[in-house]
PDB file of N, CA, C and O in Angstrom, chain B, residues numbered from 101:
ATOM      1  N   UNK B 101     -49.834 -77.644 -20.958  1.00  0.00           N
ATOM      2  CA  UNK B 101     -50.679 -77.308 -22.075  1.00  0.00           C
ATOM      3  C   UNK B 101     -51.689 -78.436 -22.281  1.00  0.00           C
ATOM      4  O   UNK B 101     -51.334 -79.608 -22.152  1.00  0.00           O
ATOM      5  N   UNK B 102     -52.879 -78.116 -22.581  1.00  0.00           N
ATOM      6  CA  UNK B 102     -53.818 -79.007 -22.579  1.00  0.00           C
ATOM      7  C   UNK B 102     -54.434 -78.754 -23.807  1.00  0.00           C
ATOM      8  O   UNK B 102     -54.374 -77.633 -24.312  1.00  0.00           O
ATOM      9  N   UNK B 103     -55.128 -79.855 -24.437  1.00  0.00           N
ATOM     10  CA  UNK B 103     -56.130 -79.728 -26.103  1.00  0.00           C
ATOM     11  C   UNK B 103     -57.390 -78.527 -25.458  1.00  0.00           C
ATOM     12  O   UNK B 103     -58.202 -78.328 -26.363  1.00  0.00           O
ATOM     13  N   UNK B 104     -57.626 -77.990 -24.623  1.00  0.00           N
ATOM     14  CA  UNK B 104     -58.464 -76.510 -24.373  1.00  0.00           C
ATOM     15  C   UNK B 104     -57.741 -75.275 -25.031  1.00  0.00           C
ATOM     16  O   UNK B 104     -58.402 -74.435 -25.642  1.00  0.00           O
ATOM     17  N   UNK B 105     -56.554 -75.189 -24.915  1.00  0.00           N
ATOM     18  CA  UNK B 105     -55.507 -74.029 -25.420  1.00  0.00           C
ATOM     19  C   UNK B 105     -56.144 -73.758 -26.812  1.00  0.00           C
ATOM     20  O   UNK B 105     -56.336 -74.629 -27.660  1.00  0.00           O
ATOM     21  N   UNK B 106     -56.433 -72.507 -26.933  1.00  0.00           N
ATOM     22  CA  UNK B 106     -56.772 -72.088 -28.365  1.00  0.00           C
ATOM     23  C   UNK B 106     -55.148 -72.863 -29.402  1.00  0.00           C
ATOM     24  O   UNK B 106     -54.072 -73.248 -28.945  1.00  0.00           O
ATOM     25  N   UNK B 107     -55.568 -72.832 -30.638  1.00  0.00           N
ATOM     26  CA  UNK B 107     -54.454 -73.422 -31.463  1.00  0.00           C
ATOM     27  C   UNK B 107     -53.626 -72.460 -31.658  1.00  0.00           C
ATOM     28  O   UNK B 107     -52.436 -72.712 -31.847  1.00  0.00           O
ATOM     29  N   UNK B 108     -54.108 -71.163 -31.649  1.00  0.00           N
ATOM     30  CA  UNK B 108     -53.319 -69.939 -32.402  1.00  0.00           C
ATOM     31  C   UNK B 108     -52.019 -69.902 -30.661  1.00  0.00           C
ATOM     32  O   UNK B 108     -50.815 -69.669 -30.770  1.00  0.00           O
ATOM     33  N   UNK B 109     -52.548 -70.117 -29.630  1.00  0.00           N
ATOM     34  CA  UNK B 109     -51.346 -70.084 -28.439  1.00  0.00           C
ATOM     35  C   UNK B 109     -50.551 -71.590 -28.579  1.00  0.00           C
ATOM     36  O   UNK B 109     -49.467 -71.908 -28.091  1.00  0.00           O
ATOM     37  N   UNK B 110     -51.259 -72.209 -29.221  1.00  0.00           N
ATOM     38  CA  UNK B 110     -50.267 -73.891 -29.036  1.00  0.00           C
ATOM     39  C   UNK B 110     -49.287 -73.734 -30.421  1.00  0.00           C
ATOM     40  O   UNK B 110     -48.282 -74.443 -30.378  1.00  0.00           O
ATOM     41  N   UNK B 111     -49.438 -72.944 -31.580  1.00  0.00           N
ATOM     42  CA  UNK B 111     -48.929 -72.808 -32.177  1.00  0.00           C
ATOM     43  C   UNK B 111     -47.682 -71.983 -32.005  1.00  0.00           C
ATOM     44  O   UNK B 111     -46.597 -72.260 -32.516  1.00  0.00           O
ATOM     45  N   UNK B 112     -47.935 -70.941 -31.235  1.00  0.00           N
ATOM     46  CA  UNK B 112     -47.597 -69.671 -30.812  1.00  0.00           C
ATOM     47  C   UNK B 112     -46.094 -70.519 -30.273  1.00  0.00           C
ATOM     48  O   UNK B 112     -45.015 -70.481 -30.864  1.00  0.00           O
ATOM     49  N   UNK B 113     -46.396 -71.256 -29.010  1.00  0.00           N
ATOM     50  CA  UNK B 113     -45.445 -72.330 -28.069  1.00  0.00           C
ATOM     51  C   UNK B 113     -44.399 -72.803 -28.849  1.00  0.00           C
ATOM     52  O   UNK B 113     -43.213 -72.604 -28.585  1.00  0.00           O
ATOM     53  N   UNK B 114     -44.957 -73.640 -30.130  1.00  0.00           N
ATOM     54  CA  UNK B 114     -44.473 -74.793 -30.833  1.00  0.00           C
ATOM     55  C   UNK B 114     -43.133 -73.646 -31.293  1.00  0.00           C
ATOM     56  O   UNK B 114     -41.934 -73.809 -31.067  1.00  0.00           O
ATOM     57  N   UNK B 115     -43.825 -72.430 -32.028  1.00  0.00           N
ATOM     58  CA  UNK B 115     -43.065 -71.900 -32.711  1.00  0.00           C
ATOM     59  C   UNK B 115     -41.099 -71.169 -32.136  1.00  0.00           C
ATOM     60  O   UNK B 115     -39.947 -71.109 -32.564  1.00  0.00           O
ATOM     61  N   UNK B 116     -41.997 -70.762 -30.860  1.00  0.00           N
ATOM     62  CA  UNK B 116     -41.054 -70.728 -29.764  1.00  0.00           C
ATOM     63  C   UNK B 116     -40.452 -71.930 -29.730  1.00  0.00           C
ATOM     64  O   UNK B 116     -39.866 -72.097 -30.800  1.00  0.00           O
ATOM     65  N   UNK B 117     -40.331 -72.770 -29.064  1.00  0.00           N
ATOM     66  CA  UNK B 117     -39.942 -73.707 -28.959  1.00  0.00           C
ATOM     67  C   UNK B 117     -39.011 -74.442 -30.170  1.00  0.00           C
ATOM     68  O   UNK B 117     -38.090 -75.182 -29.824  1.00  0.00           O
ATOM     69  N   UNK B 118     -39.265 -74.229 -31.463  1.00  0.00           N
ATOM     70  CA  UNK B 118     -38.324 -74.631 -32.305  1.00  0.00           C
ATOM     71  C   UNK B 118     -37.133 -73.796 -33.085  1.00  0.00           C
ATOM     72  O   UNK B 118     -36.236 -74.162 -33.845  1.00  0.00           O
ATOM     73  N   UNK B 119     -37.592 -72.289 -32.466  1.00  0.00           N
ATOM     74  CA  UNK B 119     -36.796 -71.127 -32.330  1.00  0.00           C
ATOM     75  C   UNK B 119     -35.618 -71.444 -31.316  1.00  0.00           C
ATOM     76  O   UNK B 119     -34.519 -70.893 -31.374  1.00  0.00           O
ATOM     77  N   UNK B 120     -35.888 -72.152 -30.622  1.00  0.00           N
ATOM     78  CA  UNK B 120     -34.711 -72.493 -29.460  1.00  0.00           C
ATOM     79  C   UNK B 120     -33.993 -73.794 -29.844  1.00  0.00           C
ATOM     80  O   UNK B 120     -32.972 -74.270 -29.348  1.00  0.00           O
ATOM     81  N   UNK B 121     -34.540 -74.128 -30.556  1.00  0.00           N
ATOM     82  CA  UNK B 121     -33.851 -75.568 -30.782  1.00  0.00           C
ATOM     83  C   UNK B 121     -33.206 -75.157 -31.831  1.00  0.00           C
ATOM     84  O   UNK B 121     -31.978 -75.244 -31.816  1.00  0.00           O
ATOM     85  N   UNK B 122     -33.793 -74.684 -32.835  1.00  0.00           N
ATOM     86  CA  UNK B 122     -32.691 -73.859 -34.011  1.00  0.00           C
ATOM     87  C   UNK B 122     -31.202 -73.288 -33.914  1.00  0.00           C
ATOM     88  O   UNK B 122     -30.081 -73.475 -34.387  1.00  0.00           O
ATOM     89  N   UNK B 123     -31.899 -72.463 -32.993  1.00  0.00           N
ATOM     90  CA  UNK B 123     -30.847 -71.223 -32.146  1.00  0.00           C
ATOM     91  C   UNK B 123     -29.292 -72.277 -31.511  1.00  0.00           C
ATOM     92  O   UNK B 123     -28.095 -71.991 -31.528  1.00  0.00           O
ATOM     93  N   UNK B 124     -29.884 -73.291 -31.101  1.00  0.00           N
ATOM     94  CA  UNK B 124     -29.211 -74.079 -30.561  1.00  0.00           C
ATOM     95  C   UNK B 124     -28.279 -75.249 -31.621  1.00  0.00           C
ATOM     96  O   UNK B 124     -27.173 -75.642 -31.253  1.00  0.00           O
ATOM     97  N   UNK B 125     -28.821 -75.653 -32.778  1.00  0.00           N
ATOM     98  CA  UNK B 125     -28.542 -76.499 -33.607  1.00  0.00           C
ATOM     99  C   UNK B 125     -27.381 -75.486 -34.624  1.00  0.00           C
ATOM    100  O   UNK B 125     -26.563 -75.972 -35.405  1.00  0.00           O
ATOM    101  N   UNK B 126     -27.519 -74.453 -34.442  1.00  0.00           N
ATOM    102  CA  UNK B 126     -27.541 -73.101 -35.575  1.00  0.00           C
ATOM    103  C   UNK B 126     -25.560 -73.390 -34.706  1.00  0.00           C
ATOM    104  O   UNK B 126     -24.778 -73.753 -35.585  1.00  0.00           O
ATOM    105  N   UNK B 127     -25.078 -73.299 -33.703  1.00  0.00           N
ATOM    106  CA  UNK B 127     -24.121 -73.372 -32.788  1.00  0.00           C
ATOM    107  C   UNK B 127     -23.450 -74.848 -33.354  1.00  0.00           C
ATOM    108  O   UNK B 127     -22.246 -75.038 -33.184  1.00  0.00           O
ATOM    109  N   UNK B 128     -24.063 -75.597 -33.847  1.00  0.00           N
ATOM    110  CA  UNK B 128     -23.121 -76.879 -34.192  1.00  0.00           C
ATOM    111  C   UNK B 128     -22.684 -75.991 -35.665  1.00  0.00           C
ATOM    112  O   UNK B 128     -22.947 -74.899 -36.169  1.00  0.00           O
ATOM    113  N   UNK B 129     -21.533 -77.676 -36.105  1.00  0.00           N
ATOM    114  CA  UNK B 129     -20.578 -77.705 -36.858  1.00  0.00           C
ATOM    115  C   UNK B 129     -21.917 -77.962 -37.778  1.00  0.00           C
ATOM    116  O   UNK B 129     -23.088 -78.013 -37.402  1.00  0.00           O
ATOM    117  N   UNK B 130     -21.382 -78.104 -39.085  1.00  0.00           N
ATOM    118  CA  UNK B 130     -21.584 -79.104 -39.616  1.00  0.00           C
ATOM    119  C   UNK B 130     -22.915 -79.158 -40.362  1.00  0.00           C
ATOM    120  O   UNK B 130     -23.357 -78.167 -40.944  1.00  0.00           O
ATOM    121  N   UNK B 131     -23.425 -80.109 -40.338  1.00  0.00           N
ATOM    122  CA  UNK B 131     -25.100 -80.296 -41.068  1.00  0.00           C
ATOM    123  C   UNK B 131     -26.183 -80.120 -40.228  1.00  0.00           C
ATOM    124  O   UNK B 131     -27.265 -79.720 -40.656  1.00  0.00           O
ATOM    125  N   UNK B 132     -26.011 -80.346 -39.239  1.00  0.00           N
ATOM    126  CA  UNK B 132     -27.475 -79.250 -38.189  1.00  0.00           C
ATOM    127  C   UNK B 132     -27.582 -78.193 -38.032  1.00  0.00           C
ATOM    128  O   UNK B 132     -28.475 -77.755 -37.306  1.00  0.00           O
ATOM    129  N   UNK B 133     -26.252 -76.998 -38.983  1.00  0.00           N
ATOM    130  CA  UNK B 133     -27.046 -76.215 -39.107  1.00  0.00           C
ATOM    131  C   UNK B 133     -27.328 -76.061 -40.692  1.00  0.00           C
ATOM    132  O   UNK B 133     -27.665 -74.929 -41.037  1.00  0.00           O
ATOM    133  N   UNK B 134     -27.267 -76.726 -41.373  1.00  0.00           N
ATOM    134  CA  UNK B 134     -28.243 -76.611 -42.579  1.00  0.00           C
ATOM    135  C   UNK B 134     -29.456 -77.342 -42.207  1.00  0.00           C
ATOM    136  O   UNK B 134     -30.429 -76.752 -42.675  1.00  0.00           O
ATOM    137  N   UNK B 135     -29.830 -78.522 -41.470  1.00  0.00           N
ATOM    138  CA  UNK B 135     -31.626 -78.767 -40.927  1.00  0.00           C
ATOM    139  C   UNK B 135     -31.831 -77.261 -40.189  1.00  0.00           C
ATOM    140  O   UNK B 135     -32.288 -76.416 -40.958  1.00  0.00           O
ATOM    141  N   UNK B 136     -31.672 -76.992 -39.384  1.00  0.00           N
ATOM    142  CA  UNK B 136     -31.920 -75.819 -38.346  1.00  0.00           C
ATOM    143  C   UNK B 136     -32.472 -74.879 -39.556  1.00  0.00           C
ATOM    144  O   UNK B 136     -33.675 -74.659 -39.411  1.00  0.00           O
ATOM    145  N   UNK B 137     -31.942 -74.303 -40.643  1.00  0.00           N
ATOM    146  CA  UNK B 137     -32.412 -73.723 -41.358  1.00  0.00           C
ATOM    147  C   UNK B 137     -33.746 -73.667 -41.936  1.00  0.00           C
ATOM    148  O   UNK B 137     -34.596 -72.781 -42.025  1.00  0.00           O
ATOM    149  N   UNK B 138     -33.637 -75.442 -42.468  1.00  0.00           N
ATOM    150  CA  UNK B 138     -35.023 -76.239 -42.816  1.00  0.00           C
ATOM    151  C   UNK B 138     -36.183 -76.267 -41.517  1.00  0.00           C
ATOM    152  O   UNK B 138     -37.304 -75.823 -41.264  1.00  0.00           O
ATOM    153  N   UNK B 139     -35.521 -76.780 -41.131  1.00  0.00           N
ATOM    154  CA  UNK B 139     -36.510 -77.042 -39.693  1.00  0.00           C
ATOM    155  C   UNK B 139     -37.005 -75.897 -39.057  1.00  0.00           C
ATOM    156  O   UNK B 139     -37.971 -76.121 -38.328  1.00  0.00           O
ATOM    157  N   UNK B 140     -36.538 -74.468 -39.136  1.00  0.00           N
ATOM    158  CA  UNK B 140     -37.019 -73.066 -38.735  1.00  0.00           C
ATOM    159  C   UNK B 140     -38.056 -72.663 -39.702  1.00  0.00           C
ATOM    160  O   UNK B 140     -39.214 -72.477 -39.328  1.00  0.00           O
ATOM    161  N   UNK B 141     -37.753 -72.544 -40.725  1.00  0.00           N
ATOM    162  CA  UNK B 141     -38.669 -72.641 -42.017  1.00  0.00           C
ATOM    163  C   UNK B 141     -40.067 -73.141 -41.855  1.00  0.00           C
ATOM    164  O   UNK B 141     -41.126 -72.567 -42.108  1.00  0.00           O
ATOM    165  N   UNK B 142     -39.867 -74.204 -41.430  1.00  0.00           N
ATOM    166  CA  UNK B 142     -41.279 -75.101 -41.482  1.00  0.00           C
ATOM    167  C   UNK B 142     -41.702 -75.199 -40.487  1.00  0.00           C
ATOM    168  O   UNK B 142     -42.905 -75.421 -40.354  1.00  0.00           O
ATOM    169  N   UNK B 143     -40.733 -75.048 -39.246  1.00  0.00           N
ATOM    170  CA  UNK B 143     -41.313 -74.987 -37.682  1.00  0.00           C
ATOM    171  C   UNK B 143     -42.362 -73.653 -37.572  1.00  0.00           C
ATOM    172  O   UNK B 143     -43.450 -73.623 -36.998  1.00  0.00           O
ATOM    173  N   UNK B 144     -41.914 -72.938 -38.056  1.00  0.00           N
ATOM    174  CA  UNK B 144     -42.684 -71.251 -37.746  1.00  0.00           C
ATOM    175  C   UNK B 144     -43.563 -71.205 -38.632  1.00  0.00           C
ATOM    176  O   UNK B 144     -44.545 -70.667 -38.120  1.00  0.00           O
ATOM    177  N   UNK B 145     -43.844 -71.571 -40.091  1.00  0.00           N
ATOM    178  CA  UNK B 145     -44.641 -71.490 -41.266  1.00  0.00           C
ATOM    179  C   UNK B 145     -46.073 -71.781 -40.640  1.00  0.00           C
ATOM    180  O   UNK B 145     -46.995 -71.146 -41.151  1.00  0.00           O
ATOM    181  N   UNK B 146     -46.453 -72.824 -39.401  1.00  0.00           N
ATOM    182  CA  UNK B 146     -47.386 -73.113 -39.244  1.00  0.00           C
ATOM    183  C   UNK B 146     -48.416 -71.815 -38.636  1.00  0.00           C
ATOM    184  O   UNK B 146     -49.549 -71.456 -38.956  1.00  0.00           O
ATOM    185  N   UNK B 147     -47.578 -71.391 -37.761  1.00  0.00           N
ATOM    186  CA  UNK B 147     -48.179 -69.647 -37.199  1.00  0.00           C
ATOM    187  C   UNK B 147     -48.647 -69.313 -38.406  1.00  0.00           C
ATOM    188  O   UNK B 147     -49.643 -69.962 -38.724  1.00  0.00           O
ATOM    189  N   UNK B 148     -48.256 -68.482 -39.237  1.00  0.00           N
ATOM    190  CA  UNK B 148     -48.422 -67.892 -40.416  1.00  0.00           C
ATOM    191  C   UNK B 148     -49.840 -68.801 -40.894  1.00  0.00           C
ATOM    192  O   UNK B 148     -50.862 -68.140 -40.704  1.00  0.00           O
ATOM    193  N   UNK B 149     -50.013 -69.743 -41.289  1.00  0.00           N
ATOM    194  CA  UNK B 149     -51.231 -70.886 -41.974  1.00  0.00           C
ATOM    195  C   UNK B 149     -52.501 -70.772 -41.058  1.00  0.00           C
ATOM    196  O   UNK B 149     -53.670 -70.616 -41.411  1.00  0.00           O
ATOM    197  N   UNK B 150     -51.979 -70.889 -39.783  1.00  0.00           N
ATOM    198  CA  UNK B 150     -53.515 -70.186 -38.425  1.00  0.00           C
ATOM    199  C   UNK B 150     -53.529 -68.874 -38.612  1.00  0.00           C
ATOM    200  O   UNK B 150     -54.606 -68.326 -38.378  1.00  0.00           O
ATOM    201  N   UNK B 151     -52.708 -68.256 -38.941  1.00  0.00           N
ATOM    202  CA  UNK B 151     -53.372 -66.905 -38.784  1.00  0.00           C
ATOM    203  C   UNK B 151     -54.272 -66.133 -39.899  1.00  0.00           C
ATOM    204  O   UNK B 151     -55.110 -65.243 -39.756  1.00  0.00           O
ATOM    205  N   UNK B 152     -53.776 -66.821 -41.104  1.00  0.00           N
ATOM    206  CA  UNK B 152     -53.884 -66.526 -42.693  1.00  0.00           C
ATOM    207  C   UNK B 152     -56.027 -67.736 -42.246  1.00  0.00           C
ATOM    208  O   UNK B 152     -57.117 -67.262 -42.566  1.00  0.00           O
ATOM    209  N   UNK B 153     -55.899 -68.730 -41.737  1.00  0.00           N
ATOM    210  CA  UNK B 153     -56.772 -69.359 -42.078  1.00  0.00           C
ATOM    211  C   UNK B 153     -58.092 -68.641 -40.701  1.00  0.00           C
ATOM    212  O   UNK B 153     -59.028 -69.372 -40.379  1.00  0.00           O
ATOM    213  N   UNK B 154     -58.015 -67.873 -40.354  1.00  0.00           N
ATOM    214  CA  UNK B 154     -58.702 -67.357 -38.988  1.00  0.00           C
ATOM    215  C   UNK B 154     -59.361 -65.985 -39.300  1.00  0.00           C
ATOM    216  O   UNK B 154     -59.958 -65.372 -38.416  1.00  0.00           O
TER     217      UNK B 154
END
Protein backbone atom coordinates (compact mmCIF):
# COMPACT_ATOMS: atom_id res chain seq x y z
CA UNK A 1 0.00 0.00 0.00
CA UNK A 2 1.34 3.22 -0.91
CA UNK A 3 0.15 7.19 0.13
CA UNK A 4 -1.43 7.02 -3.91
CA UNK A 5 -4.26 4.56 -2.51
CA UNK A 6 -7.42 6.58 -2.38
CA UNK A 7 -8.16 6.95 1.63
CA UNK A 8 -11.65 5.52 1.34
CA UNK A 9 -9.47 1.83 0.21
CA UNK A 10 -6.70 2.52 3.01
CA UNK A 11 -9.41 2.92 5.31
CA UNK A 12 -11.36 0.15 3.88
CA UNK A 13 -7.78 -2.21 4.77
CA UNK A 14 -7.31 -0.64 8.23
CA UNK A 15 -10.84 -1.57 8.97
CA UNK A 16 -10.32 -5.13 7.89
CA UNK A 17 -7.47 -5.50 9.46
CA UNK A 18 -8.64 -4.58 12.99
CA UNK A 19 -11.67 -6.83 12.37
CA UNK A 20 -9.09 -9.62 12.55
CA UNK A 21 -7.31 -8.58 15.33
CA UNK A 22 -10.58 -8.19 17.28
CA UNK A 23 -11.87 -11.47 16.10
CA UNK A 24 -8.73 -12.73 17.47
CA UNK A 25 -8.43 -10.78 20.89
CA UNK A 26 -12.40 -11.51 21.19
CA UNK A 27 -10.87 -15.61 21.77
CA UNK A 28 -8.78 -14.50 24.88
CA UNK A 29 -9.72 -14.70 28.53
CA UNK A 30 -10.01 -11.95 30.24
CA UNK A 31 -9.59 -8.06 29.44
CA UNK A 32 -8.72 -8.18 25.67
CA UNK A 33 -11.78 -8.94 25.12
CA UNK A 34 -13.29 -5.95 26.69
CA UNK A 35 -10.37 -3.61 24.50
CA UNK A 36 -11.38 -5.75 21.36
CA UNK A 37 -14.76 -4.33 21.95
CA UNK A 38 -13.29 -0.73 22.34
CA UNK A 39 -10.81 -1.09 19.83
CA UNK A 40 -13.57 -2.47 17.09
CA UNK A 41 -15.62 0.50 17.87
CA UNK A 42 -13.11 2.97 17.00
CA UNK A 43 -11.11 0.83 14.58
CA UNK A 44 -14.17 0.76 12.03
CA UNK A 45 -15.78 4.31 13.07
CA UNK A 46 -13.14 5.79 10.81
CA UNK A 47 -14.86 4.17 7.45
CA UNK A 48 -18.07 5.62 8.49
CA UNK A 49 -16.25 9.58 9.03
CA UNK A 50 -14.74 9.12 5.06
CA UNK A 51 -17.68 8.19 3.87
CA UNK A 52 -20.11 10.66 5.79
CA UNK A 53 -17.23 13.41 4.87
CA UNK A 54 -17.07 12.54 0.80
Amino acid sequence: MNNHTPINERTFEFAVRITKLCSYLDKQPGTPRLLAAQLFRSGTSIGANIEEST
